[in-house]
N, C-alpha and C positions, 0 to 999 in steps of 0.2 A: 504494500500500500504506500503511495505518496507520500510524503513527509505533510503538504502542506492540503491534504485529506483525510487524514486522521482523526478521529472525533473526540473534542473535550471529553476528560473525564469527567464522569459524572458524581457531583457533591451529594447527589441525593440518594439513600439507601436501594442499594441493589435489590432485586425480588430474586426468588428464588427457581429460577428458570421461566418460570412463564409469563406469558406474556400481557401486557396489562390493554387496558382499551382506549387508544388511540384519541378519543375523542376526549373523555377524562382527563388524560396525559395534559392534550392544549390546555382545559379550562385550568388547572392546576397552574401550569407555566403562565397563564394569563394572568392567573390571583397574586404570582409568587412576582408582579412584576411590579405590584403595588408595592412603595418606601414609606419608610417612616418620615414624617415632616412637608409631605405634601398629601395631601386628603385627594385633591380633584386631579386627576393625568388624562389628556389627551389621548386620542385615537392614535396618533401618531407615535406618540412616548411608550404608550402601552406597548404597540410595535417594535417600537425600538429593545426595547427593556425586554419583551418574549421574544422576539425572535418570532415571531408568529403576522403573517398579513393580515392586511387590515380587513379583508371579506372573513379571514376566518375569526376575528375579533370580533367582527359583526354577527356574524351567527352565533357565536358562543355566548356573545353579551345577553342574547338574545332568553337564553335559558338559563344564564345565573341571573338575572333580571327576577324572572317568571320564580323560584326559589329564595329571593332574597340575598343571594350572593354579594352582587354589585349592582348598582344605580348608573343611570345618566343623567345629569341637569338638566334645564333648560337650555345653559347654554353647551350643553354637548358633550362637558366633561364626565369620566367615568369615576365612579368612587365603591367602594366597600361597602356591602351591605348588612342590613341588621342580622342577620343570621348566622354570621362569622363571630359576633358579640354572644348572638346563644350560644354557639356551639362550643365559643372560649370559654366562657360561662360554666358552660357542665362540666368541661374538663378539668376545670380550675377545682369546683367543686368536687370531682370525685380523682382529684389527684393525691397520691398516699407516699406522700415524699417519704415518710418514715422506710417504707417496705422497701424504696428506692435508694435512701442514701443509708439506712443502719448498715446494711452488707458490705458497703465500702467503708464505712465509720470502722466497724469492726476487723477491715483489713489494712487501717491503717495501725489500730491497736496492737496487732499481732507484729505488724513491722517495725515500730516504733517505740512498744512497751509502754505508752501512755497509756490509762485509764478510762479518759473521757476526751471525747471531739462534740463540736455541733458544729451546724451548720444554719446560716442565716440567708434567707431569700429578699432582697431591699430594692425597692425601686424609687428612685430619685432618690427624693429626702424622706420620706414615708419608709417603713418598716411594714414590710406585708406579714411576714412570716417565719417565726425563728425554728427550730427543730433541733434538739439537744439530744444526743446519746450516748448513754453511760453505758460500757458496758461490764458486767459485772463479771466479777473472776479474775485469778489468776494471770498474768502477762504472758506473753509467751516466751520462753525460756529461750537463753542464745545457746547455740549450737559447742 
């Protein structure tokens, strides 16, 4: 294969042989083209930013529209829609950070010989969320 034909690696998790659906794929690339610090993007920007044309921006708009995905304005700008805020929403809500960061807490224990770690989630100046873990026992013993 040509050096300058070779395809970006891809930053997003690999699947496990099979193949996903094409159509999903764009809307995904389309959502993911949306930045922090600008709400309203252009048909054009949109384009730029996925990689995707602008007829197939149009079609797709067309159906994360119809779901609550993304919006148009009046004046033609696209934006994010309320259903990204639900769906953060329940995630946030049934996220169990504990179940997620104790097993690494406790494999810093075992490396390290300290007794207690935690770990704190903060955004901006606000404190969302803190998560402390002791874990109890023994150190782990050097070799």
């Amino acid at each position: 294969m040509a050096e300058n034909t070779k395809r970006k690696p891809r930053t997003i998790r690999e699947n496990d042989g099979f193949s996903g659906v094409d159509a999903v794929e764009r809307a995904f690339k389309l959502l993911d083209a949306f930045h922090s610090g600008n709400s309203a993007v252009t048909l054009k920007e949109l384009s730029e930013r996925s990689g995707l044309t602008k007829p197939t921006i149009l079609r797709l708009a067309v159906s994360l529209d119809k779901f609550g995905y993304m919006a148009k304005d009046a004046e033609g700008h696209y934006h994010l829609g309320p259903t990204l805020w639900r769906l953060g929403s329940f995630f946030r809500q049934n996220l169990d950070l504990e179940r997620i960061v104790k097993p690494v807490l406790e494999d810093l224990v075992a490396q390290t010989y300290k007794a207690e770690y935690s770990y704190s989630s903060t955004s901006g100046a606000s404190l969302n969320r803190v998560l402390r873990v002791r874990v109890e026992g023994r150190p782990a013993q050097k070799s």
